[in-house]
matplotlib code that plots the C-alpha trace (Angstrom):
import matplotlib.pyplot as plt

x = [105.5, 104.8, 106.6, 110.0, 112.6, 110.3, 110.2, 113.3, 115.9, 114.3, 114.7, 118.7, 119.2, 119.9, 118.2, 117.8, 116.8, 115.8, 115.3, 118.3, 117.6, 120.2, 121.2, 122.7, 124.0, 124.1, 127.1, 126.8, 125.3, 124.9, 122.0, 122.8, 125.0, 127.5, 125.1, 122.2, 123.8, 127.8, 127.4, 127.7, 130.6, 132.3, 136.1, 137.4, 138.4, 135.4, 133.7, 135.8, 135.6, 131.4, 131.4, 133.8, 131.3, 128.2, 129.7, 130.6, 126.8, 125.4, 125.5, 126.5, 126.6, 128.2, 126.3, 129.1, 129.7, 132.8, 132.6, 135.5, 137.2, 134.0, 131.5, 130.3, 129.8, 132.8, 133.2, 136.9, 138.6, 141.3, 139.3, 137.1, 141.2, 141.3, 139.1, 138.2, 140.9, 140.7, 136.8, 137.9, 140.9, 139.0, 135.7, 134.3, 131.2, 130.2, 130.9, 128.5, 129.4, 126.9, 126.7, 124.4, 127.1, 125.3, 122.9, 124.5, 124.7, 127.6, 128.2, 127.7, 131.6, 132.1, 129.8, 131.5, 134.9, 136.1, 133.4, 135.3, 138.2, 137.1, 135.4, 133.1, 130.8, 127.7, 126.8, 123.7, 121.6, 118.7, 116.2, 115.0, 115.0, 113.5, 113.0, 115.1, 114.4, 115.3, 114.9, 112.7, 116.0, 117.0, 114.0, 115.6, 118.9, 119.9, 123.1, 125.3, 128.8, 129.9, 128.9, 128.3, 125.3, 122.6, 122.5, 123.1, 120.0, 117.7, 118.6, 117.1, 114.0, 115.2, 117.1, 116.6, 118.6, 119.5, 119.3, 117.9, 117.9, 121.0, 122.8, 121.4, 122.4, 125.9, 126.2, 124.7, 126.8, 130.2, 129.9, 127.6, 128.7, 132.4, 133.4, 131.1, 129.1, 126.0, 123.4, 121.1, 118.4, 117.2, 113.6, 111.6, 108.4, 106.5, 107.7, 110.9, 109.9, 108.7, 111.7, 113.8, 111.4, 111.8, 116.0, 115.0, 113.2, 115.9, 118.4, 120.4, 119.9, 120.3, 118.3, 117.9, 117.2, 118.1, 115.3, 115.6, 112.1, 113.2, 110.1, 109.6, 111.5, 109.9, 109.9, 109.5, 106.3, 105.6, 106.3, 103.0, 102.3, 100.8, 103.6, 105.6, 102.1, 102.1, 105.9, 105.6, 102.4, 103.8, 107.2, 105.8, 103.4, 106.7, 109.0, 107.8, 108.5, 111.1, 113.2, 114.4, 115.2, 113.4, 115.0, 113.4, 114.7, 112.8, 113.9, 114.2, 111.4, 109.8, 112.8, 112.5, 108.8, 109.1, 111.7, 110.7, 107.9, 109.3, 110.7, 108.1, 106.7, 110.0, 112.5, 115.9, 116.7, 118.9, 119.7, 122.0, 122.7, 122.4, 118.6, 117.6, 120.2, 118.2, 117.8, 114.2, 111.9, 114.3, 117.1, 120.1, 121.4, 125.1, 126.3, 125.5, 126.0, 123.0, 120.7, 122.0, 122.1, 118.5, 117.0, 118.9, 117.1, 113.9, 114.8, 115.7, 112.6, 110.4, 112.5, 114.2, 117.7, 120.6, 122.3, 126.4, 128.4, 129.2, 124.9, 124.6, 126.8, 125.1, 121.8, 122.6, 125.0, 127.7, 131.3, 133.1, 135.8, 138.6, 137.5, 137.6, 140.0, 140.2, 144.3, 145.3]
y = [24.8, 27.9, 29.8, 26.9, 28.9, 29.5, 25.9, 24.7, 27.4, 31.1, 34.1, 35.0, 38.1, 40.9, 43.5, 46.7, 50.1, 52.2, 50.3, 50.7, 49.7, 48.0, 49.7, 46.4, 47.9, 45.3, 46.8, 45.3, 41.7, 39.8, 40.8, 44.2, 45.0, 47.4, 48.6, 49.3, 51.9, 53.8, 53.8, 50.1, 48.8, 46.2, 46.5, 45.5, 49.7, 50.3, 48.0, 48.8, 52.6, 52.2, 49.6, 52.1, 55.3, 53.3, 52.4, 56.2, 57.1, 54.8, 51.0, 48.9, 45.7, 45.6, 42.6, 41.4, 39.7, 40.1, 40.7, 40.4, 42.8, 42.8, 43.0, 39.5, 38.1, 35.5, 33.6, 33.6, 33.8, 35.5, 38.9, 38.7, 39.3, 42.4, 44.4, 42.6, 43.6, 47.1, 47.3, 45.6, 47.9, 51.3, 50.2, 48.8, 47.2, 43.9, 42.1, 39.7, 37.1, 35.7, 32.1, 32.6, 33.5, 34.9, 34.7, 32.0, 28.6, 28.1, 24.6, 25.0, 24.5, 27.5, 29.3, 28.8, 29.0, 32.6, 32.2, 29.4, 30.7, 34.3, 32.6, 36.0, 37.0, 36.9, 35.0, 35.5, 32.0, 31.8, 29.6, 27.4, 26.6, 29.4, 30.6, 34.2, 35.9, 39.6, 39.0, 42.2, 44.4, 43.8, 45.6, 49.3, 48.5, 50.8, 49.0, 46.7, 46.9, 43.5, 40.6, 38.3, 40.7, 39.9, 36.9, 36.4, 38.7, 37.7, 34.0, 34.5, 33.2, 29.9, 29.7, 27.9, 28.9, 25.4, 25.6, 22.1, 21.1, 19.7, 22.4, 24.6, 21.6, 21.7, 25.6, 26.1, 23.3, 24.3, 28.2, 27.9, 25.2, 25.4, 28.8, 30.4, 32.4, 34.2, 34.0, 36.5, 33.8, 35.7, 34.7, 35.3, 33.9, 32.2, 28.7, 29.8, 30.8, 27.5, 26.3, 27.9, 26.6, 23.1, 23.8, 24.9, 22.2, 20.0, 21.1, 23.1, 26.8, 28.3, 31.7, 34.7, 34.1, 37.1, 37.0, 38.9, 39.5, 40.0, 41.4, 42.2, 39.4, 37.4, 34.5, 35.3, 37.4, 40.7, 43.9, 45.0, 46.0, 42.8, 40.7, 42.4, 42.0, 38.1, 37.6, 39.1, 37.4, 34.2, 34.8, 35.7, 32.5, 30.0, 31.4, 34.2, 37.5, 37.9, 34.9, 36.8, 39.7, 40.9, 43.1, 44.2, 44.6, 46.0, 45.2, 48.1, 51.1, 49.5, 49.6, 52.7, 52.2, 49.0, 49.4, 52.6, 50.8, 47.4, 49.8, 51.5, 47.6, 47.3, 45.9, 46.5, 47.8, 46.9, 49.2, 49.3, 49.1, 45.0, 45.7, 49.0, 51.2, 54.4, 57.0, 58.1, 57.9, 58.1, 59.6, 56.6, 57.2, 57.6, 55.7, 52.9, 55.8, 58.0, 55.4, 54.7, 58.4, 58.7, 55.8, 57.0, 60.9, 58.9, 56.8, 59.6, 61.5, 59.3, 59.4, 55.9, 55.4, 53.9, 51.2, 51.6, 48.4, 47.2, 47.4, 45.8, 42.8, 42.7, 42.4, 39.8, 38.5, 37.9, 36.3, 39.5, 41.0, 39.6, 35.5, 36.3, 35.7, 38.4, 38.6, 34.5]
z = [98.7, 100.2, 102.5, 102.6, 104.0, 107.2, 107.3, 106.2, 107.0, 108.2, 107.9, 106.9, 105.5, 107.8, 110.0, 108.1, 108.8, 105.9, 102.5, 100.0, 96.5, 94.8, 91.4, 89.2, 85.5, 82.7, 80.6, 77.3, 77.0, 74.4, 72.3, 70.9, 68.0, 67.6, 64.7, 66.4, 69.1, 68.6, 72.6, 73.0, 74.7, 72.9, 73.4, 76.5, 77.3, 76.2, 78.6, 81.6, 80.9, 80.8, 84.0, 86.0, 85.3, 85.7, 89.5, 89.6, 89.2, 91.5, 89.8, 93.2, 90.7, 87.4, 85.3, 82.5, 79.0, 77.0, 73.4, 70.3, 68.7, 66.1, 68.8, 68.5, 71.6, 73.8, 76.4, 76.3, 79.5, 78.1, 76.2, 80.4, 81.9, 79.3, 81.5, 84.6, 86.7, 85.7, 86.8, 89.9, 90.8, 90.2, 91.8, 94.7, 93.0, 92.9, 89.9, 88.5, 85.7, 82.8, 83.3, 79.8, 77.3, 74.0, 71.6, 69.7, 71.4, 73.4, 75.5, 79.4, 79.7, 77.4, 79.5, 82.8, 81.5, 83.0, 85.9, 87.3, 87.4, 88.6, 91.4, 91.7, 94.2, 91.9, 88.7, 87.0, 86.0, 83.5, 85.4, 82.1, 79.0, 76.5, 72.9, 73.9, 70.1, 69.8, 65.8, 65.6, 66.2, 62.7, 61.1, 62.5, 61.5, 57.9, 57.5, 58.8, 59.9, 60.5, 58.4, 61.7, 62.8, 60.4, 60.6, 64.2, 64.7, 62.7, 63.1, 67.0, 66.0, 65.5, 68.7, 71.9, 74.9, 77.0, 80.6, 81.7, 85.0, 85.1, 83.4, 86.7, 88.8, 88.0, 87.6, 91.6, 92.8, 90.7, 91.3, 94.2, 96.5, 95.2, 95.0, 97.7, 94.6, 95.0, 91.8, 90.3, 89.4, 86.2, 85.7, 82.2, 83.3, 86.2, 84.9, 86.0, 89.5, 89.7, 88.5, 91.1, 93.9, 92.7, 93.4, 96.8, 97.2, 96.5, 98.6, 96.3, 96.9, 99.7, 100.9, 100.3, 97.0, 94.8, 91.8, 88.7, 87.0, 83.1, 81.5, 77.8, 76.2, 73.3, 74.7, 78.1, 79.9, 78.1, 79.8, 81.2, 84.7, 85.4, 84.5, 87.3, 89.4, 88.5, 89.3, 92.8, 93.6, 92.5, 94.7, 97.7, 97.5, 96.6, 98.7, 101.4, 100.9, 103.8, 102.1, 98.7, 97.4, 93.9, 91.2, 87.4, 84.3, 81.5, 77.6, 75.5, 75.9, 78.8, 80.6, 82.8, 83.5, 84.8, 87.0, 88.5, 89.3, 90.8, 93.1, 94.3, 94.9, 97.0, 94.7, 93.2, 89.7, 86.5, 83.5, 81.3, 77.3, 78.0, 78.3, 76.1, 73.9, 74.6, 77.7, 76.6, 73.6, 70.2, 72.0, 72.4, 75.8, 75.1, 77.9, 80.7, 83.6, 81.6, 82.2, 86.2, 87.0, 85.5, 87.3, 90.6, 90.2, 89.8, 93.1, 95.3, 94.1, 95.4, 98.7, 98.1, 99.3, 96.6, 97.9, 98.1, 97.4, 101.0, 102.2, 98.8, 100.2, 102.9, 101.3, 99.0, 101.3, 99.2, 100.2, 100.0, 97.2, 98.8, 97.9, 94.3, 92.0, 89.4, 88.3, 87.5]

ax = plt.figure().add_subplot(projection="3d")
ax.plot(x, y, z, "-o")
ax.set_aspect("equal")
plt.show()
């Protein structure tokens, strides 16, 4: 299994000079509550206005859920047109689309019902099946504000989130093969590395591979070192480390840490109040753009370069802004 794009396709991603690490900011997600942070996004001004000053600071992707009026979290087409074209007309970034919806089950045509139409450059795709419980949260929380919280919270550790086989099937050949979309494979585990192979395998993905290592997720691997040590071992074995392109996420206090250190390993990077609500150690960070303008002062002192939007295009080799489909 090793190695299959040197067999099967080679080496496509482009001829680069000096390394640029890509900065992706989650904005808002689907796991946080407006409770637990005054910072997180929720309204669709609110989410634009975060997503435009996260691409200001540095964020060359913008990774994004939509939320109602209360916070919870929606896959509505109509509350994504609220801020979507905004983000797209005042930045240059790429925009990436949950094909995951929220916490709460939602069916894979609710998922993929604004992706569809928005025909976007980059989705992201949860590679399996997994207990995703973030149930914890609820113990630091003094009071709620909206009745749907608590019990959404707390109710994530009897929650599975579905992606079979066949729900990734249809996602990579309907956004994929259909509309010319790139994916962020978001991967919890090695299972799901393994699981992404097997798609290779089968003809239905196409390199290079853009991974997501999400680390610190019950449910998923925990969030020491080697976790991120076993993910990129396991990578490079299944696929060959010229066929993809690896990026880290780390949930809640972790998260600096381990990205500042999956790019030293030579990876990209993903913050944002999706993954953590705070900026350090009990301080909240009171915006998206605090947490990319601190991971890009930790980049450039260690003498790495930030990717801008058009090199990150070209390293994830994505269709371009003008195939999308952002106003209908």
């Amino acid at each position: 299994m090793s190695n299959i794009f040197d067999i099967a396709q080679g080496d496509r991603r482009p001829t680069q000079g000096r390394r640029k690490v890509v900065i992706t900011c989650a904005v808002t997600g689907s796991a946080h509550t407006p409770s637990m942070s005054e910072y997180l996004p929720v309204t669709p001004a609110q989410i634009a206005a975060q997503a435009i000053e996260a691409a200001r600071a540095g964020a060359a992707v913008l990774h994004l859920h939509a939320r109602n009026p209360d916070g919870s979290p929606t896959p509505d087409p109509a509350v994504f047109r609220e801020f979507v074209p905004q983000i797209a007309a005042e930045t240059d970034a790429i925009l990436n689309f949950t094909t995951g919806g929220g916490g709460a089950p939602m069916t894979l045509e609710e998922r993929l019902a604004y992706p569809l139409k928005a025909r976007p450059e980059l989705c992201s795709l949860n590679m399996g099946s997994m207990n995703f419980a973030f149930h914890k949260a609820a113990r630091g929380v003094v009071g709620w504000k909206h009745a749907w919280e608590k019990p959404y919270v707390e109710g994530s550790d009897d929650r599975v989130f579905k992606n079979t086989f066949r729900d990734i099937k249809a996602i990579l050949g309907e956004l994929g093969d259909q509309r010319g979309a790139r994916f962020e494979f978001e991967c919890y585990d090695v299972g799901h590395l393994h699981n992404l192979a097997h798609c290779v395998e089968e003809g239905l993905v196409r390199g290079p591979l853009f991974i997501q290592c999400a680390l610190g997720v019950l449910g998923g691997l925990g969030p020491e070192p080697e976790s991120l040590f076993l993910m990129r071992s396991a990578a490079d074995r299944l696929f060959g480390r010229r066929n993809y392109e690896f990026s880290v996420l780390g949930a809640g206090r972790h998260q600096m840490s381990l990205v500042t250190m999956g790019a030293i390993m030579g990876g990209h990077v993903r913050v944002g109040l999706e993954d953590s609500l705070f900026l350090s150690r009990g301080l909240l960070a009171p915006s998206c753009a605090a947490q990319v303008l601190k991971i890009r002062r930790i980049l450039e002192e260690l003498s790495l370069d930030i990717a801008t939007p058009a090199e990150a295009r070209e390293i994830l080799q994505t269709k371009g802004a003008d195939k999308v489909n952002f106003h209908d």
